[in-house]
C-alpha positions as a printed Julia matrix, in Angstrom:
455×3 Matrix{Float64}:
  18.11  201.38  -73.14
  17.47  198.44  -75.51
  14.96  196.23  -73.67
  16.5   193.1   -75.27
  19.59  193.18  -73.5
  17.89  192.26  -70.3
  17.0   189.6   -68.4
  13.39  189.62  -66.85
  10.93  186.7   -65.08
   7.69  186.85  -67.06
   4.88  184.15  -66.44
   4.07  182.09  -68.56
   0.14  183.47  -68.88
   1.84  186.75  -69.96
   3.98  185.16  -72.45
   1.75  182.04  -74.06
  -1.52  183.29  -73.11
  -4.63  181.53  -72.93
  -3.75  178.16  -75.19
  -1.06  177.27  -73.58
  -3.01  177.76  -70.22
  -5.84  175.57  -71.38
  -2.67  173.04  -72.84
  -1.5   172.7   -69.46
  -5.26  172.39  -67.84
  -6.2   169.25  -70.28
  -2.28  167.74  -69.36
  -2.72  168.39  -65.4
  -5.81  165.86  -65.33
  -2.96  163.08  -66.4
  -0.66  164.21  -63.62
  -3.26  164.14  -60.96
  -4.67  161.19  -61.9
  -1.03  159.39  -61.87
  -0.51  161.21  -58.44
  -3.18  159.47  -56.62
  -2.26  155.79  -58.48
   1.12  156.31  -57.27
   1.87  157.43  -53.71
   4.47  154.93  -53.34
   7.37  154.47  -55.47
   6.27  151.02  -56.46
   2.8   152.09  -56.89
   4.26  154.49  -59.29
   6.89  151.72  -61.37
   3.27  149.51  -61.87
   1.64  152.74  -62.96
   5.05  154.04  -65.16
   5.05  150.2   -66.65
   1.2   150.45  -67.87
   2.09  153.65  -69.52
   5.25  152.02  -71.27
   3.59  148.96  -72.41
   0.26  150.46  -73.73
   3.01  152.45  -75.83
   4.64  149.13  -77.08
   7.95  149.21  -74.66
   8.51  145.55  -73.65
  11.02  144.51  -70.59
  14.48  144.62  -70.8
  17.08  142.08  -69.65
  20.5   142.78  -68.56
  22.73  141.6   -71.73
  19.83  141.4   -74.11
  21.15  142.92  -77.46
  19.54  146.2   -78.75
  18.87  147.68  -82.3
  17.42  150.98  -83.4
  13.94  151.22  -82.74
  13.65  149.2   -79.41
  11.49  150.53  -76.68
  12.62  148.75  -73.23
  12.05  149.28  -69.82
  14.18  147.72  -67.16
  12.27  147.02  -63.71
  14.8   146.94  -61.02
  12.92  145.49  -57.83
   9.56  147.01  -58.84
  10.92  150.16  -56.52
  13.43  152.03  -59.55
  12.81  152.04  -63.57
  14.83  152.49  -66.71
  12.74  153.34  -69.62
  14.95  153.7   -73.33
  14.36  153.92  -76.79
  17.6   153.1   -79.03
  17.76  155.78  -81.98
  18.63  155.76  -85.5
  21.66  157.84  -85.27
  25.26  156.14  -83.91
  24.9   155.22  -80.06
  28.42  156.99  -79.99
  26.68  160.5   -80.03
  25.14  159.61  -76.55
  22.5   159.31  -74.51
  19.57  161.71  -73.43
  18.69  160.87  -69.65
  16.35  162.53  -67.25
  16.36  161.52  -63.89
  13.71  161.76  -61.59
  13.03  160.39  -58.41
   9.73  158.57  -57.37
  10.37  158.33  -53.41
   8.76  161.01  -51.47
   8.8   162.03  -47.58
   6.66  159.94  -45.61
   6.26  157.47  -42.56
   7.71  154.18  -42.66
   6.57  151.33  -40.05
   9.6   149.79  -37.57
  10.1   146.14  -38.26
   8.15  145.3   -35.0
   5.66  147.94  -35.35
   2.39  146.34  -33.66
   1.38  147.13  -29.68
  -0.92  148.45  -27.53
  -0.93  150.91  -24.57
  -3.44  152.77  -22.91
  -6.25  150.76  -24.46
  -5.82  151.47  -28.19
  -3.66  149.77  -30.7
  -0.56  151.68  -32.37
   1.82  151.13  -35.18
   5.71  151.93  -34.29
   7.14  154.18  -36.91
  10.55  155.62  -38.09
  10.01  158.51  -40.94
  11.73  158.34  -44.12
  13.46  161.68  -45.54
  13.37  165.21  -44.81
   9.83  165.64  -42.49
   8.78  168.31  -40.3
   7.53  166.22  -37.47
   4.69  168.42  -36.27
   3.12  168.22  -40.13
   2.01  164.4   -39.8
  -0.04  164.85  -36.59
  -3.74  164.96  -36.42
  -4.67  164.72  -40.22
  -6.22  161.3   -42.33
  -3.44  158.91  -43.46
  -3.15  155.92  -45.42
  -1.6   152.58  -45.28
   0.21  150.98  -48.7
   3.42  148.58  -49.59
   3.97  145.17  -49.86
   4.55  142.24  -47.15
   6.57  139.26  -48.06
   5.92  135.96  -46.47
   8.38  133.08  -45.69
   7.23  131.19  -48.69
   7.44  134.12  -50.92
   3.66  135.01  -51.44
   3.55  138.77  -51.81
   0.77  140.85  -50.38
  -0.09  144.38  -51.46
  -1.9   146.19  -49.01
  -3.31  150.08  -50.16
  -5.94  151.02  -47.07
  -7.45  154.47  -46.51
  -7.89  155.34  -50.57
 -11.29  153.94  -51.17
 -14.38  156.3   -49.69
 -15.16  153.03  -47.79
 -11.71  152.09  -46.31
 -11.07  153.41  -42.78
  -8.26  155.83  -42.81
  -5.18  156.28  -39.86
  -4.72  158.9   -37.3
  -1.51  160.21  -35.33
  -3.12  162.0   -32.62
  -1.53  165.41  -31.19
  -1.73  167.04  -27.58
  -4.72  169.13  -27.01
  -4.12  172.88  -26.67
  -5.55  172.81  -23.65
  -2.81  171.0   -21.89
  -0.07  172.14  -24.64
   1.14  174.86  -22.74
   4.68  173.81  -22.57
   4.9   171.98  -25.44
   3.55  175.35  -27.21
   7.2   176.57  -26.09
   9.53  174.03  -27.57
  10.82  174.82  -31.24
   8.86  173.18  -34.27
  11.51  170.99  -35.24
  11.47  169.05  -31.44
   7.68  169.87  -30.23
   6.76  166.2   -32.0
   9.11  163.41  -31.15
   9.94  160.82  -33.7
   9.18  158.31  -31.24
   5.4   160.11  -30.85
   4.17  159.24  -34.65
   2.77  156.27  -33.52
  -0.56  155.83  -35.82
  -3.95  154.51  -34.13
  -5.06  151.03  -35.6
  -8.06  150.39  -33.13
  -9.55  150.51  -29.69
 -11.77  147.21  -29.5
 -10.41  144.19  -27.76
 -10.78  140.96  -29.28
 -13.27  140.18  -25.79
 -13.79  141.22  -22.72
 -10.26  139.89  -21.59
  -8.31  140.04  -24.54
  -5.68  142.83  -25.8
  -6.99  145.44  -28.51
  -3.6   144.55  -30.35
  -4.74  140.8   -30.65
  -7.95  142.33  -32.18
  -5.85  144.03  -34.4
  -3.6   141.19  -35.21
  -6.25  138.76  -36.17
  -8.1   141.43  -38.48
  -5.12  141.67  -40.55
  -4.51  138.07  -40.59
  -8.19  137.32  -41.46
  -7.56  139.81  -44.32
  -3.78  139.55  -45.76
  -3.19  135.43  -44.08
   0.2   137.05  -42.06
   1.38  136.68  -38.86
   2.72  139.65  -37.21
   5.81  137.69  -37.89
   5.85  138.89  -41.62
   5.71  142.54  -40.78
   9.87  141.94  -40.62
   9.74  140.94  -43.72
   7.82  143.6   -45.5
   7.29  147.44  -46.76
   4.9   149.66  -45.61
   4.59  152.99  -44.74
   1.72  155.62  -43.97
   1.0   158.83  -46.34
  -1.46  161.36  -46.9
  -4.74  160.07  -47.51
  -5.76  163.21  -49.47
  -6.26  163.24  -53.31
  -5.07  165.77  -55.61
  -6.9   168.17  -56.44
  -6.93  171.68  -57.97
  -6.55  174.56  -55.66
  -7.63  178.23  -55.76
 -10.83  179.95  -57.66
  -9.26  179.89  -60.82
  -7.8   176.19  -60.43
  -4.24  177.08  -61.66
  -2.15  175.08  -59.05
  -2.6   171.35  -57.9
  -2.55  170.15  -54.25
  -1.09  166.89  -53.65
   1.4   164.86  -51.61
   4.41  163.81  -53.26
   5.02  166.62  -55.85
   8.47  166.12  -55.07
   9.87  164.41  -57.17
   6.78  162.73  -58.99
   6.05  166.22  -60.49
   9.21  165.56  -62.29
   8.8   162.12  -63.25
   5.46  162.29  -64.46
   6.41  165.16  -67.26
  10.11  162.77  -68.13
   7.51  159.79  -68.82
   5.33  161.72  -70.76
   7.88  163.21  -72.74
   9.82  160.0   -73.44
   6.53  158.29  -75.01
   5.89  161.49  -77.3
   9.21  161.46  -78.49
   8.66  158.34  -80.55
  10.4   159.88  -83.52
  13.87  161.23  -81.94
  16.53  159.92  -84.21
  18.47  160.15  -80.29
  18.59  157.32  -77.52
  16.8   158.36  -75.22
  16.64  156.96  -71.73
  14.13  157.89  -68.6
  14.93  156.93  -65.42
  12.65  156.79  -62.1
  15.13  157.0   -59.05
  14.25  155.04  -55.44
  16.12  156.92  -52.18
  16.8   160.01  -53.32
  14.78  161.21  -49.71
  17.46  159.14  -48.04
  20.6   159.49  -49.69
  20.15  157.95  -53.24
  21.79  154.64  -51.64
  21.14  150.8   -51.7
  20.37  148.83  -54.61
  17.32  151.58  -56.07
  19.46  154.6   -55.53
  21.03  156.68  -58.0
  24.5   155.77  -56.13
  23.81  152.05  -57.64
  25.96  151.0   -60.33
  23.35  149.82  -62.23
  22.82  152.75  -64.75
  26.2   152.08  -65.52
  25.36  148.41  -66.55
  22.42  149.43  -68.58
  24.69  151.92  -70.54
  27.16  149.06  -70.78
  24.94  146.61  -72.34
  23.27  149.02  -74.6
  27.21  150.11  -75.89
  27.95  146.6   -76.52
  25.11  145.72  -78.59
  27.13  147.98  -80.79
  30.24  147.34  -80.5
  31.26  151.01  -78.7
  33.04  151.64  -75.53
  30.9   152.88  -73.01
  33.3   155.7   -71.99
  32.69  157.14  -75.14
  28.8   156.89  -74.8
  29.0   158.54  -71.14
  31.03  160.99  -72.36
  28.69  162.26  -75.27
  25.64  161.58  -73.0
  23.53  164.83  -71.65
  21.17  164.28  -67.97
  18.66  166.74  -67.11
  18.42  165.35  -63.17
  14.65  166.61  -63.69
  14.41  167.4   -59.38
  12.08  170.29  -57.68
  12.72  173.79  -56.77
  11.29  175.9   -53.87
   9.09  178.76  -55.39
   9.21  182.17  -53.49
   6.54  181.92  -50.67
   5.78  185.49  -49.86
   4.44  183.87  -46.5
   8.58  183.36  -45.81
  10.21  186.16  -47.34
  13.16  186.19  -45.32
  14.68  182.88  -46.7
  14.79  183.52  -50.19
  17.13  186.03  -52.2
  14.5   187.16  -54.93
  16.97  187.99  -57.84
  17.74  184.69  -57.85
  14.88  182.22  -56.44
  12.32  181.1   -59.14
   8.41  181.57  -59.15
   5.29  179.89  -59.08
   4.16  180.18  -62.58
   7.02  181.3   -64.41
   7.59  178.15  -66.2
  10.64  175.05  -65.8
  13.43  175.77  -63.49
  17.08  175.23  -64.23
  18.76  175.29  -60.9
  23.37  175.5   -61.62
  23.79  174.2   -58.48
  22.04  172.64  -55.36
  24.04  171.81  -52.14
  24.47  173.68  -49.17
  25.93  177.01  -48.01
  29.95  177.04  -49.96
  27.78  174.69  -52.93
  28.91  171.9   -50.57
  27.82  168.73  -52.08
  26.95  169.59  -55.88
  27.01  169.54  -58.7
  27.86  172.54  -60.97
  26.76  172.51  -64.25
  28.67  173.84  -66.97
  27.8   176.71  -68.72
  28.65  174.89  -72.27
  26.11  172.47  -71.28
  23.78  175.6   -70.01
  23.93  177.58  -73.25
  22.6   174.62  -75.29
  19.75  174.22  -73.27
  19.06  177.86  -73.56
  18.81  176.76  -77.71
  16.7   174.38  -76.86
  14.36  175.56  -74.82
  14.15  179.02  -77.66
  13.62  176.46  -80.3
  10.56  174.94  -78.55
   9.05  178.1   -77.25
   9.49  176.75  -73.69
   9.57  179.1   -70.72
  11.62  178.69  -68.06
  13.59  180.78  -65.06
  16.8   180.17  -63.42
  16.38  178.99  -59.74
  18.35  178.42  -56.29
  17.56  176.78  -53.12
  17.24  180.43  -51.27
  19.77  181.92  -49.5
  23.11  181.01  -49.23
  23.09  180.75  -45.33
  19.42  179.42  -45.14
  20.16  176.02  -45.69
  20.4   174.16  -49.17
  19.38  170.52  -50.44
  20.67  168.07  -53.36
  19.4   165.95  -55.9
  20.92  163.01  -57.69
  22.7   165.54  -60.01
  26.12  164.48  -58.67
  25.26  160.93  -59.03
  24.95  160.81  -62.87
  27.88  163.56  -63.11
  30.05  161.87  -61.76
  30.21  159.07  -64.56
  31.84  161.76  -66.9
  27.99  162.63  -67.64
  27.2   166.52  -68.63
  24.02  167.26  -66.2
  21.97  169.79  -65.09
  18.71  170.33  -62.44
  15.68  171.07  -64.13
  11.74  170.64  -62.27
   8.92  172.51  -60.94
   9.03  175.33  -58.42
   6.97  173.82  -55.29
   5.61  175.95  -52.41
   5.08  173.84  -49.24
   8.49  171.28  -50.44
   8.6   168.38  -47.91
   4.73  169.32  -46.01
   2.23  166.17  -46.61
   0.15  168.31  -48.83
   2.3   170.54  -51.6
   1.48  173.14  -54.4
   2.76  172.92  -57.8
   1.36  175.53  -60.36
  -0.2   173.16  -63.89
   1.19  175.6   -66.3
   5.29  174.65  -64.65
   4.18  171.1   -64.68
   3.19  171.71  -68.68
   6.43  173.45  -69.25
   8.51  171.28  -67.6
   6.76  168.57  -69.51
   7.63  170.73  -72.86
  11.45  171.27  -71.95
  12.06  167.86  -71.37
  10.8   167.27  -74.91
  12.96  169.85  -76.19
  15.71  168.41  -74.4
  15.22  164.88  -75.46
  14.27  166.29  -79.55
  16.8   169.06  -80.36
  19.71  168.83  -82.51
């Protein structure tokens, strides 16, 4: 039997070795260190934008004209970002887009979110995006976003980061009274309406409310009213940094993996490929957790009115620039957990440390809600990624029955856009703390390059 006619999953130690392994180390400490600067997606546009600019991209206005050579960045809301640089070759040839999103699960605060009961002070919350409930309780938290005041002052708040800040708390029932909440399935054991995070437990005096105490703390420190909270942004994360996991250090814990292990590697690629004679564009999604909706989301027109503007500057119809453009929707993958066998069909799943992961198709069940890329599209990314010495695996979201997720694959698609899923294969996809393995971050990083580069 001739060996080369097969198809086999090799990791990437066996087929690199040791350089590329230390290669992926040295590029890991850049990742973690933009994880923990960005745990909100507007965190991570400021962070994105200091990147760009220290690489000489300057903003972008809608209707500005572009020449060959320009390095832009478009900064919709401070929450979604368009990074391009215009090529020497004919803008008729296309586009190269990734798109990532920079939104991860998380807790949001209700619009009225301050009271008090029982003696302590609580925030009101409603999560944002695909949670398991049960994963949020008991454990350190943060505080971040922005609050907007009625004369348009904006106030960043980021509590819980610093080794001096205090840090937030949703408590959970003791086991000694848990009995029959021990019974109910994980999904409804927590309520929604029981993330309610602890704020504080003093009263402002002897006959005042704890929540006044609260109120006039974070008035003495941001100048708000509680007033303002409707007109702001904040939510509660993980107050845990990333950091290496395991004796040998080969895999990162940290929250929000998903997606920012994607758009980390995009960004990094895009300002190493300062010599493509390609347009290339990078784009960091808001809402994919949610739907992709609203004026952020990947189901906003607006990447259409970039592509517009940048097609007029030379005189071509933007059909034609769609229709020659190539997207890798650079999204996550669940790696086999052999914790949770029984979920995953193993010919076909991908694995931690096997390199970048090109998932066909997403959706649920029947492929419901995908897209499906085409194996035209496929075969030249198999060139690519040969040409580059990149390793990757094929992946799917387990088994067909088990359930299924999307990405913002369809989104781009659907604008007569060849596109494809490519990202990292996560164990722990969704939990406040997730595991991503450095040497699929590196490779992921390296195929996007490829993708971005080849001819």
């Amino acid at each position: 039997m001739n060996k080369d006619l097969l198809y086999k999953k090799e990791t990437v130690y066996k087929k690199l070795g040791k350089e590329v392994t230390a290669a992926a180390f040295e590029y890991c400490e850049g990742y973690k260190s933009f994880l923990d600067s960005s745990k909100t997606e507007r965190e991570a546009v400021s962070t994105a934008i200091a990147m760009l600019s220290a690489k000489g991209y300057r903003e972008y206005t809608l209707g500005d004209k572009v020449k060959a050579g320009d390095k832009l960045y478009y900064n919709n809301r401070g929450k979604n970002l368009f990074a391009f640089s215009i090529g020497s070759e004919s803008i008729r040839n296309g586009i190269r887009i990734t798109a990532s999103h920079i939104d991860a699960p998380r807790i949001d605060l209700k619009q009225c979110p301050l009271y008090e009961e029982g003696g302590i002070a609580y925030f009101k919350t409603h999560y944002y995006g695909g949670i398991r409930k049960y994963q949020w309780v008991a454990t350190p938290l943060s505080l971040h976003g922005v609050i907007i005041t009625k004369d348009g002052k904006t106030v960043n708040v980021c509590v819980g980061e610093d080794e001096s800040d205090p840090v937030f708390y949703i408590s959970d029932l003791l086991p000694h009274l848990g009995y029959e909440q021990a019974k109910l399935p994980l999904d409804s054991a927590i309520k929604g309406e029981q993330l309610n995070v602890i704020l504080g437990n003093i009263p402002e005096d002897e006959e005042d409310s704890v929540k006044n105490a609260v109120l006039t703390l974070i008035a003495d420190k941001y100048g708000i009213t509680e007033e303002d909270f409707f007109s702001s942004e904040l939510c509660v994360v993980p107050a845990a940094k990333a950091r290496d996991i395991g004796f040998d250090r080969s895999l990162i814990g940290s929250y929000g993996h998903d997606d920012r292990v994607c758009a980390y590697p995009s960004l990094t690629a895009l300002l190493e490929s300062e010599d493509s004679t390609h347009t290339l564009m990078c784009v960091l999604a808001d809402k994919e957790e949610t739907g992709s909706d609203g004026v952020s989301g990947m189901q906003s027109d607006l990447i259409l009115d970039i592509i517009d503007s940048i097609a007029n500057s030379f005189g071509v119809s933007s059909a034609l620039v769609r229709a020659n453009s190539k997207c890798l929707s650079a999204d996550v993958c669940c790696g086999y957990d052999p914790n949770f066998p029984e979920v995953f069909e193993k010919m076909n799943t991908s694995f931690v440390g096997c390199g970048a992961v090109f998932t066909k198709y997403t959706g649920a069940r029947g492929k419901s809600s995908t897209n499906d890329a085409n194996p035209e599209f496929i075969a030249w990314l198999r060139a690519a990624m040969e040409a580059n010495n990149v390793v990757w695996q094929s992946g799917e979201l387990g088994k067909v029955d088990a359930g299924g997720g999307g990405t913002v694959a369809k989104f781009i698609s659907k604008h007569n856009i060849e596109t494809i899923d490519l990202g990292v294969a996560l164990l722990a996809m969704h939990a406040p703390y997730e595991l991503a393995a450095k040497v699929d971050v590196y490779e992921t990083h390296k195929a996007i390059k490829a993708f971005y580069n080849f001819d």
